[in-house]
Backbone as a printed PyTorch tensor [residue, N CA C, xyz], in Angstrom:
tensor([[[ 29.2400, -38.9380,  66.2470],
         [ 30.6830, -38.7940,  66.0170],
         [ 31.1950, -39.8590,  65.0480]],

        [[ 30.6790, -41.4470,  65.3160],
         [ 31.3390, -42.0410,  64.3130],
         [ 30.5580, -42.1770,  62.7830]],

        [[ 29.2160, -41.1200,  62.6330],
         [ 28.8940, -41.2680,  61.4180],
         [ 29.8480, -40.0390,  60.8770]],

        [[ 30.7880, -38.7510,  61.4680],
         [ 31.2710, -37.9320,  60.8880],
         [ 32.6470, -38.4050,  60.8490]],

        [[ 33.4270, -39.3560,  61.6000],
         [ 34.4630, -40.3400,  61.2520],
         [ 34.4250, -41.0640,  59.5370]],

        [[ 32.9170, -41.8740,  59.3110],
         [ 33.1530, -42.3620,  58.3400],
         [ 32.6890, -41.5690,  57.2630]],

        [[ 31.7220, -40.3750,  57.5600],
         [ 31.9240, -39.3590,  56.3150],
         [ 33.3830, -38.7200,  55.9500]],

        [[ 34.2650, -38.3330,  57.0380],
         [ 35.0710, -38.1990,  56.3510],
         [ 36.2930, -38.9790,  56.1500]],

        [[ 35.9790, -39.9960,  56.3480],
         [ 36.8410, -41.0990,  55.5440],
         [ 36.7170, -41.3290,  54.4160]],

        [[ 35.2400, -41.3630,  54.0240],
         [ 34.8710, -41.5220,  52.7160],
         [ 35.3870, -40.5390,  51.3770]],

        [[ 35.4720, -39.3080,  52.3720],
         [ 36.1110, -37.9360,  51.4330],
         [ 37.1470, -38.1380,  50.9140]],

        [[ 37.8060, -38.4840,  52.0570],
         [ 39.2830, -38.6330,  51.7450],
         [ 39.8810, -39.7480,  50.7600]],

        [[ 38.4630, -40.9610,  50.5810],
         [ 38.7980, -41.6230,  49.6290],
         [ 38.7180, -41.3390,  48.4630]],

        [[ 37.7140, -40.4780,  48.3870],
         [ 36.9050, -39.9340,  47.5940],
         [ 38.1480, -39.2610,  46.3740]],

        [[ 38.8290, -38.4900,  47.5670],
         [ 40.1420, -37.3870,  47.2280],
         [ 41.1800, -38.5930,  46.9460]],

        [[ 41.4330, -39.7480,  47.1340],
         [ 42.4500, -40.1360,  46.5080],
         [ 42.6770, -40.6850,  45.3130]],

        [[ 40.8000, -41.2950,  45.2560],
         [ 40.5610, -41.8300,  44.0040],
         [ 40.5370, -40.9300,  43.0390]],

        [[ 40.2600, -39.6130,  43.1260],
         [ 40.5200, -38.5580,  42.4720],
         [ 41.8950, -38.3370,  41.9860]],

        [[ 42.6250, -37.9380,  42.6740],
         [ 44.1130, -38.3190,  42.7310],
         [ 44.6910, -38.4810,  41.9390]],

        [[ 44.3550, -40.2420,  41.9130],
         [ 44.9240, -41.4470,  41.4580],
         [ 44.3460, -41.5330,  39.5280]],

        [[ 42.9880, -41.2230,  39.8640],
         [ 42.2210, -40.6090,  38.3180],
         [ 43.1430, -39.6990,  37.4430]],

        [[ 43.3470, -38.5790,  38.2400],
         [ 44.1340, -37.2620,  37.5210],
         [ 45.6900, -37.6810,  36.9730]],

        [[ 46.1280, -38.4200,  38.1750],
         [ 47.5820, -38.8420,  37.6780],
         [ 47.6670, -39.8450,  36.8280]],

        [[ 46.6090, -40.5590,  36.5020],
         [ 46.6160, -41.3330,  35.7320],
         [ 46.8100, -40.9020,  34.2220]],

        [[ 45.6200, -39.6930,  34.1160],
         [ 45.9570, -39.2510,  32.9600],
         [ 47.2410, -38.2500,  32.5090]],

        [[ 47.7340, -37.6210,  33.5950],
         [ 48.9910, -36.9950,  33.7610],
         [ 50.2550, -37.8020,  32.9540]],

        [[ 50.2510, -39.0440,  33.5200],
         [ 51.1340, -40.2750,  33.4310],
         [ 50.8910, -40.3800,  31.9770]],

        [[ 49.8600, -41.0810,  31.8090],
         [ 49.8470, -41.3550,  30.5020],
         [ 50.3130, -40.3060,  29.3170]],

        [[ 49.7190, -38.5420,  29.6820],
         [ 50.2010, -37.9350,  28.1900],
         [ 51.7290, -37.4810,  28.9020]],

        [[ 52.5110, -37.4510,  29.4810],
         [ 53.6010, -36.4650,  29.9600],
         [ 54.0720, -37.8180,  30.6980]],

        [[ 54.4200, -38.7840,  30.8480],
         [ 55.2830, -39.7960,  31.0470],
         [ 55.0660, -39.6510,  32.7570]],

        [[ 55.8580, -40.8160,  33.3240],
         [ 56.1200, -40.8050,  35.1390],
         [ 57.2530, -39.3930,  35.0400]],

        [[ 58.1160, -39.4130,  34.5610],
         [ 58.8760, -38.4400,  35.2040],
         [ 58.8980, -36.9620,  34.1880]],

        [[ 58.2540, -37.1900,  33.4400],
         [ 57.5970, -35.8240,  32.8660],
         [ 56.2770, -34.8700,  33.7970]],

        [[ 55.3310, -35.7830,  34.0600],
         [ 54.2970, -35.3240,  35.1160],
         [ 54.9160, -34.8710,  36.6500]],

        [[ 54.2950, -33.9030,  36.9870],
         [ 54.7650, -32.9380,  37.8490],
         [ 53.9110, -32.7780,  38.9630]],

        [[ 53.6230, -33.0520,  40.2290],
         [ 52.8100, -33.3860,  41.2510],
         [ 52.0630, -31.9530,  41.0480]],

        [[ 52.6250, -30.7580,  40.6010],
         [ 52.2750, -29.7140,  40.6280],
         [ 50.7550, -29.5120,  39.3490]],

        [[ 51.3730, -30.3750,  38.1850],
         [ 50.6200, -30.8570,  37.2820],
         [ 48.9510, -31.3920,  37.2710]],

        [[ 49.7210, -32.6280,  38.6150],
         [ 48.9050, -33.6820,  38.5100],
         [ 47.9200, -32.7950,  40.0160]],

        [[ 48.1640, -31.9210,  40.1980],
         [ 46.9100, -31.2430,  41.2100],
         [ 46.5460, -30.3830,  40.4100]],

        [[ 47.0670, -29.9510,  39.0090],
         [ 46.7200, -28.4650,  38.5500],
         [ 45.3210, -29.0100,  37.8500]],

        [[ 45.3500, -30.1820,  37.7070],
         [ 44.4500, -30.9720,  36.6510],
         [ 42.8090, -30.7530,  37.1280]],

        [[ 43.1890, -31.0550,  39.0650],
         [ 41.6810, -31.0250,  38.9540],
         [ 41.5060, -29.5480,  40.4200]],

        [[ 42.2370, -28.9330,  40.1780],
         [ 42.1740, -28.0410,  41.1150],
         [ 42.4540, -27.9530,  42.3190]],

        [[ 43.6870, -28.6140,  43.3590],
         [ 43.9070, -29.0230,  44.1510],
         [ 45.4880, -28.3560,  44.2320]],

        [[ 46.2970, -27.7830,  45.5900],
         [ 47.3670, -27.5140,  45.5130],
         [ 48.3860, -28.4380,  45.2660]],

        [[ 49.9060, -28.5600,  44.8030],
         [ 50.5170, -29.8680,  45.1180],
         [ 50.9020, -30.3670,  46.6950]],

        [[ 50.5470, -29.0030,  47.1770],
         [ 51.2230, -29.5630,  48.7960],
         [ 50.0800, -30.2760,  49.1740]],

        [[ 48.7720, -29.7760,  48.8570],
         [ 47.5160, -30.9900,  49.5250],
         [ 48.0080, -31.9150,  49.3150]],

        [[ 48.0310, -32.6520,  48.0630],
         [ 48.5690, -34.0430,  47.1770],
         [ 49.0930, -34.3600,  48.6930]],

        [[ 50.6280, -33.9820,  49.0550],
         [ 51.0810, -34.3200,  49.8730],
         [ 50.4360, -34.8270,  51.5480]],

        [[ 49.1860, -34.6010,  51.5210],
         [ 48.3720, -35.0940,  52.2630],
         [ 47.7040, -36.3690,  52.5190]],

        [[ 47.9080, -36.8540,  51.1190],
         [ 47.3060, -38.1570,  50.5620],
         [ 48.4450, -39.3710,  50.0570]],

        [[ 49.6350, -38.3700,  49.7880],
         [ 50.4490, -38.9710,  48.9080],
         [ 51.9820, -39.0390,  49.3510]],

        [[ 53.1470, -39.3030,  49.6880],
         [ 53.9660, -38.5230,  49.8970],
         [ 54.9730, -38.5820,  48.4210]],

        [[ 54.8360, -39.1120,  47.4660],
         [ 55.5910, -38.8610,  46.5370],
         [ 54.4300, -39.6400,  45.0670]],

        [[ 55.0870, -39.5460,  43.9050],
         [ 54.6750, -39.7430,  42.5500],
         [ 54.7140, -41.2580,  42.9680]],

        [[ 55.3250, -41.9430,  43.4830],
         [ 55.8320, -43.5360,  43.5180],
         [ 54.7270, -44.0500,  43.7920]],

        [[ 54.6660, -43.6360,  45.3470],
         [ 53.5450, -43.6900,  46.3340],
         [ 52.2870, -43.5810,  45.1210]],

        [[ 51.9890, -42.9640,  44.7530],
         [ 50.8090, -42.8320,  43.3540],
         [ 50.7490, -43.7300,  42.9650]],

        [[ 51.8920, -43.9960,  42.3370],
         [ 51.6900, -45.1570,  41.1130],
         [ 51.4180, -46.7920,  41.9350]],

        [[ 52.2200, -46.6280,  43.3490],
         [ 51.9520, -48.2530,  43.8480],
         [ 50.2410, -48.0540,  44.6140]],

        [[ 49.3570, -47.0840,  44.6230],
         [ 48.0650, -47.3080,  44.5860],
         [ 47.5940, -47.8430,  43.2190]],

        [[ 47.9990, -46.8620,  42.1350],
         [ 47.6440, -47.2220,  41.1910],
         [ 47.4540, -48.9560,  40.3890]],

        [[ 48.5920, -49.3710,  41.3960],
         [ 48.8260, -50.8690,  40.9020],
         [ 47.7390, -51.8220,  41.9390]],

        [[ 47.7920, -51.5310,  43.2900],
         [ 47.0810, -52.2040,  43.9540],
         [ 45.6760, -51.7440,  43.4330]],

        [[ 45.1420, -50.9980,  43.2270],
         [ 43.2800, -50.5220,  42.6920],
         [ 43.2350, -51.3260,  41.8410]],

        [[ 44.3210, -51.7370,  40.8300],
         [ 43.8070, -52.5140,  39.8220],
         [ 44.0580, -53.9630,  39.8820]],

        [[ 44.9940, -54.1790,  40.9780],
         [ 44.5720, -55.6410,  41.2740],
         [ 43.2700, -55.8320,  42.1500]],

        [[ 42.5220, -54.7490,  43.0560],
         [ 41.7400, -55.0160,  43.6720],
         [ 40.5210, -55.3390,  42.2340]],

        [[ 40.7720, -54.4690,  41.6280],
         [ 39.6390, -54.4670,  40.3360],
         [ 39.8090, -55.4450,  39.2550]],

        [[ 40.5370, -56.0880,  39.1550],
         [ 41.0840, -57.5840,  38.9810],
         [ 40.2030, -58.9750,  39.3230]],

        [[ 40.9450, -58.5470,  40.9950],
         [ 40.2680, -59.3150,  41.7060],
         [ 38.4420, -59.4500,  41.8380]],

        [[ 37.9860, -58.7110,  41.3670],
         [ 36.8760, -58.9030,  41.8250],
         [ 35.8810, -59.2490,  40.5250]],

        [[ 36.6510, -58.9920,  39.2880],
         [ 36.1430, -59.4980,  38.0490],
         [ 36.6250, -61.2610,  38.2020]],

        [[ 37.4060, -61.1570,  39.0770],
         [ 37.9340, -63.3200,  38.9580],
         [ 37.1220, -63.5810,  39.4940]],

        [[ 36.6950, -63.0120,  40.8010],
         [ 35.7110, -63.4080,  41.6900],
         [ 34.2510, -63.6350,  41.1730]],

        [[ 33.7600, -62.9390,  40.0560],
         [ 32.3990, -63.0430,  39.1870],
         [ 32.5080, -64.5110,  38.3600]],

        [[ 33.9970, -64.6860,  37.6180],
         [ 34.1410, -65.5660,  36.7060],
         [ 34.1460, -67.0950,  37.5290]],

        [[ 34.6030, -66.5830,  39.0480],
         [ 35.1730, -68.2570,  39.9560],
         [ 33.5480, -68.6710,  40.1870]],

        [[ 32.0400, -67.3850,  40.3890],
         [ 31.4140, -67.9620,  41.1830],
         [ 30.2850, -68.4480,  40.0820]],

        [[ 30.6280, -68.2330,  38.4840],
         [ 29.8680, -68.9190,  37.4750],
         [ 29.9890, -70.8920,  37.5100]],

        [[ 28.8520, -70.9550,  36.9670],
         [ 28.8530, -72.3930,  36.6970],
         [ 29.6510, -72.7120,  35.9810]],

        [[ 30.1580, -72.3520,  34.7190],
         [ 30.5510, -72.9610,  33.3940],
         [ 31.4270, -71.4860,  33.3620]],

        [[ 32.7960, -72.3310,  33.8570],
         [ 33.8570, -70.8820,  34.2730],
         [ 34.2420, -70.5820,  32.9210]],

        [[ 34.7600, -71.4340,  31.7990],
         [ 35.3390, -70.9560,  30.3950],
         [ 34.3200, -69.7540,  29.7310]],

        [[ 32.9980, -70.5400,  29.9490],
         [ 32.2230, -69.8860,  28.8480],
         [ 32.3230, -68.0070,  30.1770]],

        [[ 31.8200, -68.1720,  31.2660],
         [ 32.0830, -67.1150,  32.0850],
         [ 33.5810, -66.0300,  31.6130]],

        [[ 34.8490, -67.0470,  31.2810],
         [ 35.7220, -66.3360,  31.1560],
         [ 35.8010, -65.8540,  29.5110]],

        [[ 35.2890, -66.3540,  28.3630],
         [ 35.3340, -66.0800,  27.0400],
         [ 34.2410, -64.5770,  27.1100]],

        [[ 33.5820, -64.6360,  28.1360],
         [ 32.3800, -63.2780,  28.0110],
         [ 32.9590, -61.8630,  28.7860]],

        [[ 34.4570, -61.9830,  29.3420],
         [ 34.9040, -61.2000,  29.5790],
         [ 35.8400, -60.6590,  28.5380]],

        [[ 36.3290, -61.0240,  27.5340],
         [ 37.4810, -61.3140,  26.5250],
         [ 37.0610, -59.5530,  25.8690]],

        [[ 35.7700, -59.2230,  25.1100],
         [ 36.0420, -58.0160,  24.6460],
         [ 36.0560, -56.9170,  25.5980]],

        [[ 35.6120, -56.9880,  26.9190],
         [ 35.8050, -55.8160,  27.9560],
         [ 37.3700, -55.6200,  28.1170]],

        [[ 38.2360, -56.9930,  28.1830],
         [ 39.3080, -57.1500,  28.3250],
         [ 40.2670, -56.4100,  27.3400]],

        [[ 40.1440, -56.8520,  26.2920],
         [ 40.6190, -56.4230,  25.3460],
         [ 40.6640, -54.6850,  25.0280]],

        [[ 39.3460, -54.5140,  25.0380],
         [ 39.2320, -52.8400,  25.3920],
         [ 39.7370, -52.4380,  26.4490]],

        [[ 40.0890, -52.9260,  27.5200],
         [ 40.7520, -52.0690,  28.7190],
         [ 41.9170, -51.9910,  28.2980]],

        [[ 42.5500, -53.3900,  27.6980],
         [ 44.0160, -53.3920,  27.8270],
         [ 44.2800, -51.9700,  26.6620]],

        [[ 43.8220, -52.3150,  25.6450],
         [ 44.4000, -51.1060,  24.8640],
         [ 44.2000, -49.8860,  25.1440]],

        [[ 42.9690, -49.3080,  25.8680],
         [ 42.5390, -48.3000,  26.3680],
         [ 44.1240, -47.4080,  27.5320]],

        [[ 44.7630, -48.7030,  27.7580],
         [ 45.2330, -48.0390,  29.4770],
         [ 46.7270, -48.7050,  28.6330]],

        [[ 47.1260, -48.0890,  27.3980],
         [ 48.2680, -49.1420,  27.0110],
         [ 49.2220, -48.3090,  27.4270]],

        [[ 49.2960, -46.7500,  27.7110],
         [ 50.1440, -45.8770,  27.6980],
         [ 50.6010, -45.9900,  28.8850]],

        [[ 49.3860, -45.6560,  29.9790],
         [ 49.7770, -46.1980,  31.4230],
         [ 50.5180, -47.2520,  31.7350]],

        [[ 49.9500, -48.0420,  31.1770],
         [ 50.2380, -49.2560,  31.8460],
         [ 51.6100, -49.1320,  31.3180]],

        [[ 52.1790, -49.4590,  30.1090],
         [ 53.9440, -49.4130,  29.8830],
         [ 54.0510, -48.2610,  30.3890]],

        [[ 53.6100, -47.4830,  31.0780],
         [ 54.5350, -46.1980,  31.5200],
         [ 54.8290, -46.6450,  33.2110]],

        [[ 54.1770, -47.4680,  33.7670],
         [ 53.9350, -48.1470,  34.9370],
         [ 55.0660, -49.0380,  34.9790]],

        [[ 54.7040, -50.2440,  33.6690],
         [ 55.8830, -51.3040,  33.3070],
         [ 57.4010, -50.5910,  33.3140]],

        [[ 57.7290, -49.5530,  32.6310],
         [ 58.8550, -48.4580,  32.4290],
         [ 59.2290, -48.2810,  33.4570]],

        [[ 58.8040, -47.8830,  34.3200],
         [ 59.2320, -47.4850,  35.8810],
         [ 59.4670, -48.5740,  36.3020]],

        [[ 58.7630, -49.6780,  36.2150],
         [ 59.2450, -50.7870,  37.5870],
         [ 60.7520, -51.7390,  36.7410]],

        [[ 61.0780, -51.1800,  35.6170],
         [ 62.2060, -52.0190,  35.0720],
         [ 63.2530, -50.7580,  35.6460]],

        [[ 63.2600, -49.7490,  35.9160],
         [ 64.1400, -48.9160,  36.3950],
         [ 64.3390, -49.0470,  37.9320]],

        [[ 62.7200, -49.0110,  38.9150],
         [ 62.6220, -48.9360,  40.2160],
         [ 62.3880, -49.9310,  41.2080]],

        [[ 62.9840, -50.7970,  41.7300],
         [ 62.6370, -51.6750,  42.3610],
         [ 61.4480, -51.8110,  43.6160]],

        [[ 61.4480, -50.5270,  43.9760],
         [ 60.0450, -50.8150,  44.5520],
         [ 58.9310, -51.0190,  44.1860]],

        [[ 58.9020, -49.9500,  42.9900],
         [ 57.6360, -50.1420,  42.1070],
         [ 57.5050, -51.3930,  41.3530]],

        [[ 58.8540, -52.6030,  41.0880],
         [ 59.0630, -53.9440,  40.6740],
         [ 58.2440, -54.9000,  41.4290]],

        [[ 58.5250, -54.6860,  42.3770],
         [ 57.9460, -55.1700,  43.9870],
         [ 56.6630, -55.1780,  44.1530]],

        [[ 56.1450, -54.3710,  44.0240],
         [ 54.3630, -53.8210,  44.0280],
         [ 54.3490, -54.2950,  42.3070]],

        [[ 54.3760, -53.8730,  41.3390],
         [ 54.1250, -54.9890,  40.2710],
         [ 54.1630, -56.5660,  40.1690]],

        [[ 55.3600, -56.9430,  40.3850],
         [ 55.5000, -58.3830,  40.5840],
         [ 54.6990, -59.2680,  41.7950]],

        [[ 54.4530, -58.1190,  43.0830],
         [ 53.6540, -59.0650,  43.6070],
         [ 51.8570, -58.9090,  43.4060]],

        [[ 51.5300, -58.0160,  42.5480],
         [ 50.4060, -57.7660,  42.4490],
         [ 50.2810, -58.9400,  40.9530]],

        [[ 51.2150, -59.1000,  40.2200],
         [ 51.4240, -60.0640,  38.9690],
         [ 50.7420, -61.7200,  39.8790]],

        [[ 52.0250, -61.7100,  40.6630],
         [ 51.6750, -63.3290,  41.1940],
         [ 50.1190, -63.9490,  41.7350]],

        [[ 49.5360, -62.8200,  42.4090],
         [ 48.3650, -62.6050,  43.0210],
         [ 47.2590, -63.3180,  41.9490]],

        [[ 47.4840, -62.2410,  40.9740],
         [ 46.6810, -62.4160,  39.7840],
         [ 46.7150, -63.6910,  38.9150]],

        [[ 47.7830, -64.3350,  38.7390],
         [ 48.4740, -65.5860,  37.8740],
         [ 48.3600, -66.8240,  38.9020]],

        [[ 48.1830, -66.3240,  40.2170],
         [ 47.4380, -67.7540,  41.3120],
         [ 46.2430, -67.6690,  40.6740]],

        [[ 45.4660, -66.7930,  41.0840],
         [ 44.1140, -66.7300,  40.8130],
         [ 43.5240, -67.2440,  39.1780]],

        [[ 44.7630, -66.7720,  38.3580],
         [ 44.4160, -67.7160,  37.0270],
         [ 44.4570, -68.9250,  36.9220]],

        [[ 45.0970, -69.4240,  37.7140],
         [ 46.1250, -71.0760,  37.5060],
         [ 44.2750, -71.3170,  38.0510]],

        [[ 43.8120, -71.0200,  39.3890],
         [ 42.7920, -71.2640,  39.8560],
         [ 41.4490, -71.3850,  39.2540]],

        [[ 41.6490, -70.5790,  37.8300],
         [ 40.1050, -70.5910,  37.4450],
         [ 40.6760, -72.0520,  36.2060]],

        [[ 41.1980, -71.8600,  35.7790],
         [ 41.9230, -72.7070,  34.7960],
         [ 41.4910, -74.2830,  35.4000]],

        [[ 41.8320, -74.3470,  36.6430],
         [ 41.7540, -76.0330,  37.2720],
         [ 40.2570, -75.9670,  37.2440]],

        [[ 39.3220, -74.9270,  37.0870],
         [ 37.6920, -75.5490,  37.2190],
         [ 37.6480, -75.8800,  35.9790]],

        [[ 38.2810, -75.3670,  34.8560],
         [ 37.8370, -75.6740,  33.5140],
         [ 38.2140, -77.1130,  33.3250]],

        [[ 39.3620, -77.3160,  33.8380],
         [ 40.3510, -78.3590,  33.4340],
         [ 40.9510, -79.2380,  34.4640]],

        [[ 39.7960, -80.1290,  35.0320],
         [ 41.0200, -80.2070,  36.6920],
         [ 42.6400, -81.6860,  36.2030]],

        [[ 42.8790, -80.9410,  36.8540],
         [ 44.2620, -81.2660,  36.3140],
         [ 45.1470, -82.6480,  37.7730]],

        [[ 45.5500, -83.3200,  36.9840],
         [ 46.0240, -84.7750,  38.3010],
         [ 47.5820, -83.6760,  38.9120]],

        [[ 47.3460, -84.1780,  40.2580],
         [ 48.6180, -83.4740,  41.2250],
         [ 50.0900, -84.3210,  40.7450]],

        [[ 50.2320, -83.9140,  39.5810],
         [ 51.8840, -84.2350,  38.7050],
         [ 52.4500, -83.1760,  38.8680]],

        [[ 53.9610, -83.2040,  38.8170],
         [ 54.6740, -82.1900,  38.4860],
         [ 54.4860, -81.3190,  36.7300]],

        [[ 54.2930, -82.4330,  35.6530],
         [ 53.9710, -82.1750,  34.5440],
         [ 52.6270, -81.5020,  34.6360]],

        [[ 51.7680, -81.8280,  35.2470],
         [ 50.6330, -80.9300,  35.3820],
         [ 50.8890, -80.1120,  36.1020]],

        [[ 51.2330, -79.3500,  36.6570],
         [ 51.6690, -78.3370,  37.0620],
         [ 52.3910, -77.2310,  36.0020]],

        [[ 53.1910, -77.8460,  35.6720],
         [ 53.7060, -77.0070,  34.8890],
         [ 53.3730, -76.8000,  33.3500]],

        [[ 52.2820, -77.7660,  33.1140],
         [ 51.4650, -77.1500,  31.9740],
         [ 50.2100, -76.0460,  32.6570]],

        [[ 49.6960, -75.9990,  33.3350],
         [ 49.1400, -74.9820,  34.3460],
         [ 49.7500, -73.9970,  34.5970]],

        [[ 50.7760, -73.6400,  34.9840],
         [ 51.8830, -72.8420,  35.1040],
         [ 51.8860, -71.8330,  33.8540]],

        [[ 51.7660, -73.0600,  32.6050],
         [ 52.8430, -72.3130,  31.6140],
         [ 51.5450, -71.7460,  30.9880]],

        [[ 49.8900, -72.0490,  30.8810],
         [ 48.8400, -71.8470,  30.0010],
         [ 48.7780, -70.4780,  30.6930]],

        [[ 48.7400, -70.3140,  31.9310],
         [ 48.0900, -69.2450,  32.4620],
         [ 49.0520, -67.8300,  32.2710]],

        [[ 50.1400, -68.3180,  32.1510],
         [ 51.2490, -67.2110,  31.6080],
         [ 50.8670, -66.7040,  30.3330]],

        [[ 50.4820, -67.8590,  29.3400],
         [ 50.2910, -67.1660,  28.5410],
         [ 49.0250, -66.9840,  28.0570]],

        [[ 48.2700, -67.3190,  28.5330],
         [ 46.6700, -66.2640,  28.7340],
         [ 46.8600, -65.1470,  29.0340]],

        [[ 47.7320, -64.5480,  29.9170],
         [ 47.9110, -63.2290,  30.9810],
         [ 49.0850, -62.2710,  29.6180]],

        [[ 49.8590, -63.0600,  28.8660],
         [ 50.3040, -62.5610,  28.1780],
         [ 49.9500, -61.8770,  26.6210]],

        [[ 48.8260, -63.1370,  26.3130],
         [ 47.9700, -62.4690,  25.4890],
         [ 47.4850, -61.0950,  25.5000]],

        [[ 46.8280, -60.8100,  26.8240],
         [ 46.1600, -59.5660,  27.2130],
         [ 47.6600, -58.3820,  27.6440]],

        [[ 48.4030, -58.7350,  28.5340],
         [ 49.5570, -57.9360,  28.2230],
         [ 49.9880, -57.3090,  26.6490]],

        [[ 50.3880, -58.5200,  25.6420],
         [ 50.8400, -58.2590,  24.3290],
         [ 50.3050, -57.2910,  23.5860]],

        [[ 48.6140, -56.8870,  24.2550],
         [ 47.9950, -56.0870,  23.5310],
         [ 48.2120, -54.6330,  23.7030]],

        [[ 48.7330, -54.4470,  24.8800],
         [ 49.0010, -52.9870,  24.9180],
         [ 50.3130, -52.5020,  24.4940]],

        [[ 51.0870, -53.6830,  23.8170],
         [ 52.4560, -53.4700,  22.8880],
         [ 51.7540, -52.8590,  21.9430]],

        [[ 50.6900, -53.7650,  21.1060],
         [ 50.3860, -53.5950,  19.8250],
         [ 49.6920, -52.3930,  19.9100]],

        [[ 48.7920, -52.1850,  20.8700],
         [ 47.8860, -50.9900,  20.8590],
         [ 49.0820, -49.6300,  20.2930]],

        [[ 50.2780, -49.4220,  20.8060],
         [ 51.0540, -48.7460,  20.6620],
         [ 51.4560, -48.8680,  19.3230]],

        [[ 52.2290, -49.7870,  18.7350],
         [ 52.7460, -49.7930,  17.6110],
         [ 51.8250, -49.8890,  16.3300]],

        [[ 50.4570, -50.2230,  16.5260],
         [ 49.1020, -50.4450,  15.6460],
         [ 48.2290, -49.7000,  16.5420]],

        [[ 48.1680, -48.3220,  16.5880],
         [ 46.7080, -47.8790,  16.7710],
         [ 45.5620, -47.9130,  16.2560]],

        [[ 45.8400, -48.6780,  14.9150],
         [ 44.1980, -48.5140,  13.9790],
         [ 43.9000, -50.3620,  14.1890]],

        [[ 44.4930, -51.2750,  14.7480],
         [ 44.0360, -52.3640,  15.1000],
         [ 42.2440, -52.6240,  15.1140]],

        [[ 41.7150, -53.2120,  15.2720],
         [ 40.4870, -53.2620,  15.2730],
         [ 40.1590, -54.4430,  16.8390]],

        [[ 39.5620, -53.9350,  18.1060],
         [ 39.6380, -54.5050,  18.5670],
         [ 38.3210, -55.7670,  18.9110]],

        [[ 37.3460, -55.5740,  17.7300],
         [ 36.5010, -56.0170,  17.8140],
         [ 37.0790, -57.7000,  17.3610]],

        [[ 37.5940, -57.3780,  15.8190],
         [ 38.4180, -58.5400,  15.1220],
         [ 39.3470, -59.1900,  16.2760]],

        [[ 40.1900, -58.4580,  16.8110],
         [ 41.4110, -59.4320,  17.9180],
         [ 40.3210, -59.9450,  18.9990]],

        [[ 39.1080, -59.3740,  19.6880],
         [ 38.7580, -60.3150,  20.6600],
         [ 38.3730, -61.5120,  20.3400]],

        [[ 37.4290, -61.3800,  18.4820],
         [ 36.6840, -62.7720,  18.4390],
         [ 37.9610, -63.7090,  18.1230]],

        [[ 38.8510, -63.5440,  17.5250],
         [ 40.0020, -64.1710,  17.7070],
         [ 40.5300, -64.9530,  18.9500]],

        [[ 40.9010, -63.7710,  19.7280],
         [ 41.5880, -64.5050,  20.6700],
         [ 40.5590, -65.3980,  21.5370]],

        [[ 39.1030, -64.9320,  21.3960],
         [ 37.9010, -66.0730,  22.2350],
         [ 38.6830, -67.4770,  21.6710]],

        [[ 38.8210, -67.7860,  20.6200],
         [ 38.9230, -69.0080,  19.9680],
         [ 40.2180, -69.5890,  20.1270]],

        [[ 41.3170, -68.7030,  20.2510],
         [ 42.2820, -68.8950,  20.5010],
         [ 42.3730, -69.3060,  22.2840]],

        [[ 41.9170, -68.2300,  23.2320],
         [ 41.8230, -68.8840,  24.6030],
         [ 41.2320, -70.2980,  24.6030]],

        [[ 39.8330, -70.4250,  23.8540],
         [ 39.2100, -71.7150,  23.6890],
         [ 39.5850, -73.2330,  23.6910]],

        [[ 40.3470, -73.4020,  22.4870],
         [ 40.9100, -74.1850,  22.4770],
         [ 42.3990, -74.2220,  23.0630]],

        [[ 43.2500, -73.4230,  23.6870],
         [ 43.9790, -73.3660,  24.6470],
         [ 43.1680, -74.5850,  25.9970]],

        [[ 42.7410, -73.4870,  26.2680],
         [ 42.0820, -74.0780,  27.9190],
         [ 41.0060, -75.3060,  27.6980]],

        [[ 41.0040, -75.7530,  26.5630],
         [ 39.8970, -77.0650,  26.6100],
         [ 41.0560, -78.4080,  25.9330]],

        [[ 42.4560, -78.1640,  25.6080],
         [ 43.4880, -78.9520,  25.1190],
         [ 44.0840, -79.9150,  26.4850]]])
């Protein structure tokens, strides 16, 4: 009985990650409130009332959507925290990075779009933001350990903002420069994070 408990738990994850896949791309070509739950089941063959099984609204979607990717976040910091030599660990993530961000630029401002309108979805962004920007401040102090000042702090504070903003900025540009080259902006910004985090 409890191996057919966790088989079908697994389904059902199975079915949300699915879901969450389909609406993703929904979102991205046909906007949050252009995409149509009816849509976003027509995609992979599923009724919209199932959806409603998994889901109870588009919102509900999108605040998985935000937590999966802090979980998937999280677990790329977690590779970079358990390297020896965290910079050089974090400069070898820079072109995967770079390719995601532009890859998911539509989503993601279509995500950003909503949570400047919706406060819940603000809520589930902003606290999935902070999560992520601890965890930076955190890899940052192995590179750099820093004396318990208020001034150190808030140069810590302010580097890791804009590390996180770098990679944000890119899915502006991805939009307004689609022929960008993202090979050229990563070796860039390696050098640019570089001497950031070793100053």
């Amino acid at each position: 009985m409890n191996q057919e408990l966790k088989s079908s738990g697994t389904k059902a994850e199975l079915r949300r990650q699915q879901i969450l896949d389909a609406a993703a791309e929904c979102f991205r070509k046909s906007g949050f409130h252009g995409a149509s739950m009816s849509e976003i089941a027509k995609s992979f063959g599923m009724s919209a009332g199932h959806i409603y099984n998994y889901f109870e609204s588009k919102e509900a979607i999108i605040e998985a959507m935000v937590k999966r990717d802090l979980d998937q976040a999280l677990e790329r910091i977690a590779k970079i925290q358990g390297e020896k030599d965290i910079l050089k660990a974090m400069l070898g993530t820079v072109d995967e990075g770079v390719k995601r961000r532009i890859d998911r630029s539509e989503l993601d401002t279509e995500i950003l779009a909503e949570a400047a309108r919706n406060p819940k979805i603000a809520a589930t962004v902003q606290g999935t933001d902070a999560v992520i920007r601890e965890k930076v401040m955190h890899l940052i102090k192995g590179i750099q350990p820093l004396k318990d000042t208020p001034s150190c702090e808030l140069n810590l504070t302010a580097k890791s903002t804009i590390l996180m903003a770098l990679f944000d900025g890119l899915q502006i540009r991805a939009i307004r420069d689609p022929n960008m080259k993202a090979d050229d902006i990563a070796r860039v910004l390696k050098s640019v994070i570089q001497q950031m985090l070793q100053s």
